[in-house]
Phi, psi and omega in degrees: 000136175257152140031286201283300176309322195276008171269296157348300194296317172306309182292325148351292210272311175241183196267166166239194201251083182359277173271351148245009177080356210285155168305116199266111159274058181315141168206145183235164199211156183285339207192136183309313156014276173324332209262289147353119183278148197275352173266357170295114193285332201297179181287184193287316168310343171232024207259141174289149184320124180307161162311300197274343168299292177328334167261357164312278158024251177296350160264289191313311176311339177285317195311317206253068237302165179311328206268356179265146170271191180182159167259136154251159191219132205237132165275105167269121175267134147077035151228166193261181193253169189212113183297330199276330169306296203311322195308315205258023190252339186240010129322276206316294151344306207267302162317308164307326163304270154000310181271331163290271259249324180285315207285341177299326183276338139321319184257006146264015124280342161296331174285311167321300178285334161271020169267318202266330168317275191327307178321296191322307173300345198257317153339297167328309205281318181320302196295316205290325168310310185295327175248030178299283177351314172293334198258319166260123204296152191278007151290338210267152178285324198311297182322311201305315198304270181274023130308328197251335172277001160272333162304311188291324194296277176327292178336317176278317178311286196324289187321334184251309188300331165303306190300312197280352173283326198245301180297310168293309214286320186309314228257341174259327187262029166298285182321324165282003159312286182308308211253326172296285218282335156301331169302317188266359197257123199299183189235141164226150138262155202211106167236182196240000000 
């Protein structure tokens, strides 16, 4: 899609934001309640995000490339407001961010140290193949044998420390992208 649809399709789809033009991702809900998962006992200070707003989320937020802002804005119907709610409901948000943008950035340092393992390992091998020569005379099958199991050995190493360098890193640091840039973006209510 270039550029122009997909801005298209975003102005379709949410609105925009009066004063700062930013995207409006509305969701509406009956009861601060609802914003809660409901079998979770803790008190309100500590209860987690429902399950299905989290999967809400996490599909509109795919939608929407990095380079667009946005409000999400949450609608309350036929209730009343209560600042103290609102306070721990965009807490709440923001902590749900936070905790996604750390696990993401754990498995883009897990892809990292295992990008830079494998390099390493494949360098070891890369050496140990090159300096097969010096120890071993060049008639024996043995050299041969394990020449090739170190050419296969380096290869392989290479071949995944290339892949997770060239094929992985877009696709494990999007999230961490998507959920840092979600940490900053406001939170507003609004009810009817």
């Amino acid at each position: 899609m270039t550029q122009d649809h997909i801005r298209e399709y975003l102005e379709e789809k949410f609105t925009r934001d009066p004063q700062t033009g930013a995207l409006e991702v509305r969701l509406r809900f009956k009861s601060y309640e609802d914003l809660f998962e409901p079998l979770d006992g803790a008190p309100y200070g500590e209860k987690n995000l429902s399950s299905a707003l989290v999967r809400v989320l996490l599909h509109l937020f795919e939608e929407i490339p990095l380079e667009y802002p946005y409000v999400l804005v949450f609608e309350f119907t036929g209730v009343c407001r209560v600042p103290r709610m609102e306070e721990r409901c965009a807490k709440d948000f923001y902590r749900w961010c936070h905790y996604r943008s750390a696990l993401a950035r754990k498995r883009v340092q897990k892809n990292t140290k295992d990008t830079l393992l494998y390099a390493c390992i494949a360098a070891i091998l890369i050496g140990a193949s090159s300096l097969m020569g010096k120890f071993y005379p060049s008639s024996m099958l043995e050299r041969e044998l394990l020449h090739q199991v170190l050419t296969v050995g380096w290869w392989i190493f290479a071949w995944q420390a290339g892949s997770n360098l060239l094929l992985n890193w877009g696709h494990i640091r999007a999230p961490l992208r998507q959920f840092t840039r979600l940490q900053t973006y406001p939170v507003r209510f609004e009810y009817f």
